[in-house]
C-alpha positions in Angstrom: 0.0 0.0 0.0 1.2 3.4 -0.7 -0.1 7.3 -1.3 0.9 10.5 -2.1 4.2 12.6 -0.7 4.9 16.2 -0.1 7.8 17.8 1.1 7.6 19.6 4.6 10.2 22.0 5.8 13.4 20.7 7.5 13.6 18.2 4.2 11.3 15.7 5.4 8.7 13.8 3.4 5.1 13.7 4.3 2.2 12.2 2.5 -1.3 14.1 2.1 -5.1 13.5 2.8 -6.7 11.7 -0.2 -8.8 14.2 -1.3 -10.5 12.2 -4.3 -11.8 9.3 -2.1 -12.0 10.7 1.0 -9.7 8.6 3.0 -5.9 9.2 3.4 -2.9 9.1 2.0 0.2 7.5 3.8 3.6 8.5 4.9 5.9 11.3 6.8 9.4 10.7 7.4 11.6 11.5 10.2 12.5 15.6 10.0 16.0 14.1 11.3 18.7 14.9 8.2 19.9 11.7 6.8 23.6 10.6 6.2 24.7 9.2 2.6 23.2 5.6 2.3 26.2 3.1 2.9 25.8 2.4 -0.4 27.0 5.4 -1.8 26.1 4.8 -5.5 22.4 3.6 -6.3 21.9 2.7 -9.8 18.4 4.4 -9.3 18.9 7.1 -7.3 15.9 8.9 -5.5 15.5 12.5 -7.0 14.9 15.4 -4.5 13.2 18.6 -4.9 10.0 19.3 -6.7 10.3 16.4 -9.4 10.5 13.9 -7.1 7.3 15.2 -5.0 5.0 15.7 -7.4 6.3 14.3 -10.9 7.4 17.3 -12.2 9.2 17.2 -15.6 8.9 12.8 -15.4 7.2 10.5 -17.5 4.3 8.1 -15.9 5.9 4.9 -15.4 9.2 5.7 -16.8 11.9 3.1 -15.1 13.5 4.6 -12.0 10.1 6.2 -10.4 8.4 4.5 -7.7 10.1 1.3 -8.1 13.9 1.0 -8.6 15.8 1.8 -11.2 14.9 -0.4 -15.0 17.6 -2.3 -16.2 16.9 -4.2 -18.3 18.0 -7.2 -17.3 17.3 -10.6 -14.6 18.8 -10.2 -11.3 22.2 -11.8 -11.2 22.1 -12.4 -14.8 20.6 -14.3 -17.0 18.7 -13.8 -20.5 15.3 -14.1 -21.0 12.9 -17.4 -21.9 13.4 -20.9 -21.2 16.0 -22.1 -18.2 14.5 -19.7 -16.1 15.4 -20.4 -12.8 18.3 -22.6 -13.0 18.3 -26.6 -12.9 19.9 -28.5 -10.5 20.3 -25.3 -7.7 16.7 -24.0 -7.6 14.5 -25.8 -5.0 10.7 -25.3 -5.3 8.4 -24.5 -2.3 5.0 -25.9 -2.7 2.3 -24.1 -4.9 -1.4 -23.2 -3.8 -4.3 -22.7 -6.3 -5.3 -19.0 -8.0 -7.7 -18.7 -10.2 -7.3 -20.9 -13.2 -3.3 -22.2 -12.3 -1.2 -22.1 -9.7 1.8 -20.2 -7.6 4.9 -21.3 -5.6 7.9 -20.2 -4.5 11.3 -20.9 -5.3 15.4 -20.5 -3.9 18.5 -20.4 -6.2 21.5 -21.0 -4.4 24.7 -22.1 -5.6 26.2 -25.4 -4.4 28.8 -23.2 -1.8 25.3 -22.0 -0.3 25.6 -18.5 -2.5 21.6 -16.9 -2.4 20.9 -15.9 -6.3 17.4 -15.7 -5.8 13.8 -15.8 -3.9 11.1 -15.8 -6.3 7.4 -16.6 -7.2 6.4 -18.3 -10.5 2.9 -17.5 -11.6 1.1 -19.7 -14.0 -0.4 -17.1 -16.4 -3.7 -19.3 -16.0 -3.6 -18.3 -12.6 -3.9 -14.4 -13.8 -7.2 -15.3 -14.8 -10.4 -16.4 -13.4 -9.6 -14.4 -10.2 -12.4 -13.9 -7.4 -13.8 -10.7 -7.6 -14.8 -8.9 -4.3 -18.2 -10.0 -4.0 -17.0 -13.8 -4.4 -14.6 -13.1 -1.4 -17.1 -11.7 0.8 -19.5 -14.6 0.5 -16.4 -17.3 0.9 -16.2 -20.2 3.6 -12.3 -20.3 3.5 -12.7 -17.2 6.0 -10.5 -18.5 8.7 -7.0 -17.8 10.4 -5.5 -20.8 9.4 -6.9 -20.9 5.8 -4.3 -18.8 4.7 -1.4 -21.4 5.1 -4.4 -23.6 2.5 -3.7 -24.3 -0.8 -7.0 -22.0 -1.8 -6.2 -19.2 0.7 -7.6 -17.4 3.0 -10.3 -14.7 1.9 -10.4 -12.1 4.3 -10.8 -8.5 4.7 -7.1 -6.0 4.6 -7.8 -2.4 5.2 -11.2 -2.2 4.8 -11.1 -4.4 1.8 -11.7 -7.6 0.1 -8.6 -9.8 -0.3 -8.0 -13.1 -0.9 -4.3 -14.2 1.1 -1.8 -16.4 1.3 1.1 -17.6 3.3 3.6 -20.2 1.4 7.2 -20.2 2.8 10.3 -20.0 0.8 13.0 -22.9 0.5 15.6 -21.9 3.2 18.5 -19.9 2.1 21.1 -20.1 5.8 22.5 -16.5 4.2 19.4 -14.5 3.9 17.0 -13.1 5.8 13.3 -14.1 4.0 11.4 -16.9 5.4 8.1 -16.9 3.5 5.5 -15.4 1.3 2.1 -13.3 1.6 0.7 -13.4 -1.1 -2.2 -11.1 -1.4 -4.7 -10.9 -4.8 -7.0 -7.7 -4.0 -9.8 -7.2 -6.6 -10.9 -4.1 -5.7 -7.1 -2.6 -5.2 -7.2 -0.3 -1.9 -7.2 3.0 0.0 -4.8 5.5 -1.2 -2.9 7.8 -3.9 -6.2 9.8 -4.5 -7.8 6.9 -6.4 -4.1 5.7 -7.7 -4.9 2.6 -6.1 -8.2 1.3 -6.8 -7.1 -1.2 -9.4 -7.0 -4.8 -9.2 -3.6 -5.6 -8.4 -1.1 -8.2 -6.6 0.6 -7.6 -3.4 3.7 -9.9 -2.9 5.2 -9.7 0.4 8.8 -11.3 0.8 8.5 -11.4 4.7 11.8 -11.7 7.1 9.6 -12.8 10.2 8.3 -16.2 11.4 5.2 -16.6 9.9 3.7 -17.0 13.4 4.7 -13.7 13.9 3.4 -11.4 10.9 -0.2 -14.0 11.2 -0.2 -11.9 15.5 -0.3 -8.5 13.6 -3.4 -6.7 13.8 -5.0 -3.8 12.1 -6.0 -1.3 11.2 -4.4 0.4 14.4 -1.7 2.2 15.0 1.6 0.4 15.3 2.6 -0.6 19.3 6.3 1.5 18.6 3.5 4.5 18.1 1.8 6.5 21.3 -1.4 8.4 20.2 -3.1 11.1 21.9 -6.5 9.2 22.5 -8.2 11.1 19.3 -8.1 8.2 17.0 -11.8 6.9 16.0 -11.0 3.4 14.5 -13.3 1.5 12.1 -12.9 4.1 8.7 -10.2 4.9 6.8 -11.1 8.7 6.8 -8.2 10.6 8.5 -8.8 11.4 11.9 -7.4 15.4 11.7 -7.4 15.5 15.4 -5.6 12.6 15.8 -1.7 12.4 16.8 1.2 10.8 17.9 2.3 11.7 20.8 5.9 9.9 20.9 7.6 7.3 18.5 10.0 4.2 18.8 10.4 3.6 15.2 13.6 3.2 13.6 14.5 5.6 11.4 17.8 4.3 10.6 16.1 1.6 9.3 13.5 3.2 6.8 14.9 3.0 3.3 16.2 5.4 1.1 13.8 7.9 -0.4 10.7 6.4 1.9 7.7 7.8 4.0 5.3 7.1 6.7 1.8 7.9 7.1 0.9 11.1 8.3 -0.3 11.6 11.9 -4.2 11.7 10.8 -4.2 8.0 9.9 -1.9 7.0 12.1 -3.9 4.9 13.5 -4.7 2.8 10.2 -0.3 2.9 9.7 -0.1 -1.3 10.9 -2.5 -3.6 8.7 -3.1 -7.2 9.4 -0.8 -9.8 8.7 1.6 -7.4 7.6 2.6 -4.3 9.8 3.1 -1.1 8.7 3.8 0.0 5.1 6.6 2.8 4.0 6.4 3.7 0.4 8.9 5.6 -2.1 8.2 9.6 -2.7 8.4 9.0 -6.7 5.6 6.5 -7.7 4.1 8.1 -11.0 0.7 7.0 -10.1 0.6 9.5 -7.4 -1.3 12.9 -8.1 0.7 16.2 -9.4 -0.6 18.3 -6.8 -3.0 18.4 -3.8 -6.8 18.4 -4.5 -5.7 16.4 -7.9 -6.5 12.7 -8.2 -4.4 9.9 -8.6 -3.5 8.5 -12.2 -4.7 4.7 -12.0 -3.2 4.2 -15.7 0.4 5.2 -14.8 -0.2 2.4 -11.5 1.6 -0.7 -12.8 5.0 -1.8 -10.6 5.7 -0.1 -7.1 8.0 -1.3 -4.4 6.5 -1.2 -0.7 9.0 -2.0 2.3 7.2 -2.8 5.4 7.9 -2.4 9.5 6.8 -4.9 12.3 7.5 -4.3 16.2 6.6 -4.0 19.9 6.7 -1.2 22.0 10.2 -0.9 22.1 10.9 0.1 18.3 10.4 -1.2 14.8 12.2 -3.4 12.1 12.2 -3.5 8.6 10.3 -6.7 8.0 9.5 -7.4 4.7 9.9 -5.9 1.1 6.8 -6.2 -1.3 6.5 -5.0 -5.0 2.8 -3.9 -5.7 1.8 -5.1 -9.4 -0.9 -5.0 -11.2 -3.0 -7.9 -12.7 -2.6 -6.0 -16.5 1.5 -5.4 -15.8 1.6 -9.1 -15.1 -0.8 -9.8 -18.0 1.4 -7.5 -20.4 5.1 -8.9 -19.0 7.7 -9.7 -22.0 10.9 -10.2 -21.7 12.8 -9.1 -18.1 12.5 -5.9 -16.1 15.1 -5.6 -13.3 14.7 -2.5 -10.6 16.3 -1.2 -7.7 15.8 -2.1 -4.1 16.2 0.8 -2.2 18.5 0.5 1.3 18.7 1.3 4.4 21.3 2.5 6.7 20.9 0.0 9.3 19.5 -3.0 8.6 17.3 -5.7 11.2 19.7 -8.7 10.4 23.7 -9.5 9.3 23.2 -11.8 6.6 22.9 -11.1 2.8 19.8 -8.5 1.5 19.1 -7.9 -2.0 19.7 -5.2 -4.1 17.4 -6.0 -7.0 13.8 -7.2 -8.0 13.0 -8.8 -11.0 9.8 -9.7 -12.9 10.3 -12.1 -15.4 8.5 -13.7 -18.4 8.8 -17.6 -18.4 7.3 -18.5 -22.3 8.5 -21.9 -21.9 6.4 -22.6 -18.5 4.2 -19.8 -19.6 4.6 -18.2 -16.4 6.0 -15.0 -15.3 8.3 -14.5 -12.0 8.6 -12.0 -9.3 12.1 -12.7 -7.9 14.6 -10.7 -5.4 18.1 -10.9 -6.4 21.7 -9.3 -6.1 22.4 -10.4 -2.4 25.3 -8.6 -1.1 26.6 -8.9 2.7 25.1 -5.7 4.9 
């Protein structure tokens, strides 16, 4: 999930009410000045300024803006087609039903225990004959543990219809992820000024214990958050009186170029079975300007890193690229993007640098895949 940033003085980010829907947008950053990144060149560089707050002088869904930097290329390699993830070092996960195929997840190590890859395959059968919101509603598979089912759990994510699941990745001893959530929402969600209301995919590449992120409760604001008691749950309207009082989130660890909600929706910041959801300043789907809507059409491919915690601070917990049913529908070839980093990081093993989506023609399936793991 993600919505429209401004710039507030001191150099901060800070995302605005959504005035075309009524409900709000996410996101304001620490007013704290940040250091360099570690890593000091990014291939896709966030811009600053007034281009990178409101789109000025960019091109919808030009490479580089709200989702890495395009290049063109697989993750670690590779060309496109058939052999797509390697024989004899890629182990599958198992795979659990969508619509008319299937979905699993996958780990390509090399035999000295190198990480090349996490990914998700998607039978293109399984881009079709998707549950539509009514459907989800009226489901039986409604139940907490339904999710770790081959059909899913349907349930309801921020005051919408989604249909969820959790499938864990083959283990890989030098990186952090330990399994997917998988989330198809037909009726997109709340946000970006009517950016987001389009069916689309989210797919989370979580660094928790699965017992963990299923705890997470929402909408509420996150326990690392201390309100002023002026939050009314139960809508996502913005609660303009609402406010938080004191913070134990991490800042160090909130990627490059990322935002939180503002204080209004504070309160709607941590979502179930996920946590709380950061989002880059320069997604083109956001509007030019307040009181303007979001542009739905320029909404394809946007990368979403998310936090989990207690009361005693926040970590980054899982990465998530945002895509929609047509950009899957419509994938030829390879598209390769940046990951955006942190300057601290939850964990000391390997984190990747890249995300992939991939078309497979010779399983006619397309992947979503993390790649270029380098030692934090």
């Amino acid at each position: 999930m993600c919505h429209l940033v401004t710039t507030v003085p001191g150099g901060s980010t800070q995302m605005t009410d959504d005035d075309a829907t009524g409900e709000a947008n996410r996101a304001r950053s620490t007013t704290r000045p940040r250091e360099a990144d570690r890593r000091s060149v990014l291939r896709g560089a966030v811009a600053t300024g007034a281009a990178l707050v409101w789109g000025a002088g960019g091109v919808a869904g030009e490479p580089g803006r709200g989702r890495g930097n395009g290049q063109g290329g697989a993750p670690g390699g590779g060309s496109p087609g058939g052999g797509f993830p390697p024989k004899g070092i890629t182990t599958y996960g198992r795979s659990v039903d969508l619509g008319n195929g299937s979905v699993r997840t996958f780990t390509t190590a090399t035999p000295s225990g190198e990480p090349k890859y996490h990914g998700v395959e998607f039978d293109r059968a399984a881009l079709e004959g998707l549950p539509n919101a009514g459907a989800l509603e009226e489901a039986d598979n409604r139940d907490e543990d339904d999710k770790y089912g081959a059909s899913g759990q349907a349930t309801e994510v921020h005051f919408k219809q989604s249909l969820q699941f959790f499938v864990p990745f083959p283990a890989a001893e030098r990186t952090p992820f330990t399994f997917l959530g998988l989330n198809w929402n037909p009726g997109g969600h709340f946000g970006g000024a009517g950016a987001w209301l389009k069916p689309h995919f989210d797919v989370h590449f979580h660094m928790l214990d699965p017992a963990r992120v299923d705890a997470v409760e929402g909408p509420r604001l996150p326990p690392y958050d201390t309100g002023n008691g002026e939050y009314e749950p139960g809508s996502p309207a913005p609660d303009e009186n609402g406010a938080v009082t004191e913070t134990n989130f991490d800042y160090d660890q909130l990627p490059e170029g990322y935002a939180r909600s503002p204080e209004p929706v504070a309160d709607q910041r941590y979502i179930t079975d996920m946590g709380e959801h950061t989002a880059p300043a320069d997604a083109p789907e956001l509007p030019d300007g307040p009181g303007e809507p979001g542009n739905p059409e320029a909404f394809d491919n946007t990368l979403i890193q998310g936090f989990v915690g207690d009361t005693d601070g926040s970590r980054l917990a899982f990465v998530e690229p945002m895509l929609t049913r047509e950009f899957f529908r419509d994938a030829n070839g390879i598209e390769t993007y940046e990951v955006p980093q942190p300057q601290a990081y939850p964990h000391d093993r390997q984190h990747p640098t890249e995300y992939g989506v991939r078309d497979v023609p010779s399983k006619d399936a397309v992947t979503v895949v993390l790649g270029g793991f380098e030692q934090v």
